[in-house]
C-alpha positions as CSV (number, residue, x, y, z in Angstrom):
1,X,12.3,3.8,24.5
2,X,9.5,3.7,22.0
3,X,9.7,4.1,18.3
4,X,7.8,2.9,15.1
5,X,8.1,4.0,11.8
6,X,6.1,6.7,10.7
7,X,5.9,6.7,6.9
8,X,7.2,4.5,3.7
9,X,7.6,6.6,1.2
10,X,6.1,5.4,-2.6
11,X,7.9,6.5,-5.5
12,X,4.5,7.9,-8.1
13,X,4.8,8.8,-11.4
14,X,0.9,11.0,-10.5
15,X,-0.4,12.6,-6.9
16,X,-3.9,12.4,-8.5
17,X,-4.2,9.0,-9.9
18,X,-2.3,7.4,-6.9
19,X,-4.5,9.1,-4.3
20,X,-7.4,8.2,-6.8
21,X,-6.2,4.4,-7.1
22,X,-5.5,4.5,-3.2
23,X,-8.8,6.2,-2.1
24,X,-11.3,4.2,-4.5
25,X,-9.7,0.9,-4.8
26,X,-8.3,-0.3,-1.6
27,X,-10.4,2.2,0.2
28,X,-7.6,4.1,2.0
29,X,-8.3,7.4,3.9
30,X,-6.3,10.4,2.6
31,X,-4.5,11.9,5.6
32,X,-3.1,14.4,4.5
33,X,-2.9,16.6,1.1
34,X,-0.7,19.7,1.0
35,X,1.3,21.7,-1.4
36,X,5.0,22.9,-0.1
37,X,5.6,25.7,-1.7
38,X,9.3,26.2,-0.9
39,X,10.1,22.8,-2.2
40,X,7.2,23.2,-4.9
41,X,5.7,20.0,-4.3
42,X,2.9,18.0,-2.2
43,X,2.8,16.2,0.6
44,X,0.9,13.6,0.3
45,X,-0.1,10.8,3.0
46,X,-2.9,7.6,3.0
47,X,-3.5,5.3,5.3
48,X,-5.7,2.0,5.1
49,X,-8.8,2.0,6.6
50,X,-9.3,2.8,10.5
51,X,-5.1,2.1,10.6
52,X,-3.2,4.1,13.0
53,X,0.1,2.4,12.2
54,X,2.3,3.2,9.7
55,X,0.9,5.7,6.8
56,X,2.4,5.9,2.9
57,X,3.9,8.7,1.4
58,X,2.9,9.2,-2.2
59,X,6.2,11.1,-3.4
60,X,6.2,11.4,-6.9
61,X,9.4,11.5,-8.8
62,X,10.9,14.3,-9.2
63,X,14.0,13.4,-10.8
64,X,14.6,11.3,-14.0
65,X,17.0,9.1,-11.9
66,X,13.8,8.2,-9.2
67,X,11.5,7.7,-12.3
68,X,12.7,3.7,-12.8
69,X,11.4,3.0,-9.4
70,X,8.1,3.5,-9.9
71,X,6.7,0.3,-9.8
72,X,9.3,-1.5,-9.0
73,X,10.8,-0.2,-5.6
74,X,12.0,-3.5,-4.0
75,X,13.8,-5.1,-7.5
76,X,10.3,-6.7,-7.8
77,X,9.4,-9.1,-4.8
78,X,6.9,-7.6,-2.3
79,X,7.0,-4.2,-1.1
80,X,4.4,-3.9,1.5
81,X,2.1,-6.0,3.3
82,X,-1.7,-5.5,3.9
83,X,-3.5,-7.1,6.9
84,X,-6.9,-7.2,7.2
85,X,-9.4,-8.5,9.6
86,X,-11.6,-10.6,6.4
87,X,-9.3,-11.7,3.8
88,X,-12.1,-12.9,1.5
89,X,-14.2,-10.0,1.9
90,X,-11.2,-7.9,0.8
91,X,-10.4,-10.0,-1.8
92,X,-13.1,-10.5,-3.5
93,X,-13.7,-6.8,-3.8
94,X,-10.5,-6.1,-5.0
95,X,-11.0,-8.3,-7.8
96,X,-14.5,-6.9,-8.5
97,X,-12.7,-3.3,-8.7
98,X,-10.3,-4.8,-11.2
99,X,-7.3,-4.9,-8.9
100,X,-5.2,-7.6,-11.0
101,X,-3.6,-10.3,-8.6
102,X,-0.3,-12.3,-9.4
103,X,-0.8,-15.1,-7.0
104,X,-4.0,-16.4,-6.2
105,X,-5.0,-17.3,-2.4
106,X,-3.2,-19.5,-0.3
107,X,-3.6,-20.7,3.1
108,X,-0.2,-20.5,4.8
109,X,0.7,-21.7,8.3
110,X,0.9,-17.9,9.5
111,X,-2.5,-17.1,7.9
112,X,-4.5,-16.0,4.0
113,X,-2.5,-14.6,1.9
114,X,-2.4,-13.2,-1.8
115,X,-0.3,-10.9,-3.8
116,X,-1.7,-8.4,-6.3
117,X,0.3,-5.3,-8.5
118,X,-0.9,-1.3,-6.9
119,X,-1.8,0.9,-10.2
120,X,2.4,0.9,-11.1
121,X,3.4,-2.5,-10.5
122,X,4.4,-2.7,-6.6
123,X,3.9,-6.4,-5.1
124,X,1.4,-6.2,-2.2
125,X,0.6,-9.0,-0.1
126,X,-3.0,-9.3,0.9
127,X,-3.4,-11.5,4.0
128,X,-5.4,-12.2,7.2
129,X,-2.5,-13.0,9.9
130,X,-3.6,-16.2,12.1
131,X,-4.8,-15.6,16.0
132,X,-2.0,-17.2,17.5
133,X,0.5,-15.3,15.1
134,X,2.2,-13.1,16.7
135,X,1.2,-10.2,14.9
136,X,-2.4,-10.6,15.1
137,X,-3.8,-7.7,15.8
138,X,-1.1,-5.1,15.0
């Protein structure tokens, strides 16, 4: 059996400003971008750059109970986890682009890591995972 998790799904208070914030800041490809007419809504899907894992959903709230998660899906620790194959590169243009970050970088036995806020306030860690991790290359 083989499985793997398609999509996470991002609770955004804008499609436009996300995809924006997603597409111009951390450089993430817009996979997809269609309007669901039934459901009067878009679908909405990026993915990081040259990524064929898993992809985000930008699903924006619909309903005033989902609008307190914006920003804060995970009761604030972080949410999702950004590997990349040159932490400083990454870094460092992150920070040019005004991408604010929490936690400043720290070398940790499993590799580089830093954590910085999206555009609503979702934890990300940055981080270069270690060759003999066992996730390197994933």
């Amino acid at each position: 059996m083989k499985q793997s998790i398609l999509h996470i799904a991002l609770v955004v208070r804008d499609h436009d400003e996300t995809i924006d914030f997603y597409t111009e800041k951390l450089h993430f490809t817009l996979v997809e971008d269609t309007y669901q007419p039934k459901q009067d809504k878009r679908w909405v899907v990026v993915a990081p750059p040259n990524s064929t894992g898993t992809t985000l959903l930008l699903a924006k709230a619909s309903k005033p109970e989902q609008e307190p998660f914006i920003g804060n899906q995970s009761g604030g620790r972080v949410f999702l986890f950004l590997n990349t194959d040159d932490f400083w590169r990454d870094y460092n243009e992150m920070v040019s682009k005004g991408i604010k970050f929490v936690r400043e970088p720290k070398e940790q036995p499993y590799g580089m890591v830093a954590v910085f806020e999206d555009l609503y306030g979702n934890l990300w860690d940055l981080l270069q995972v270690n060759e003999n991790h066992p996730l390197f290359g994933r």
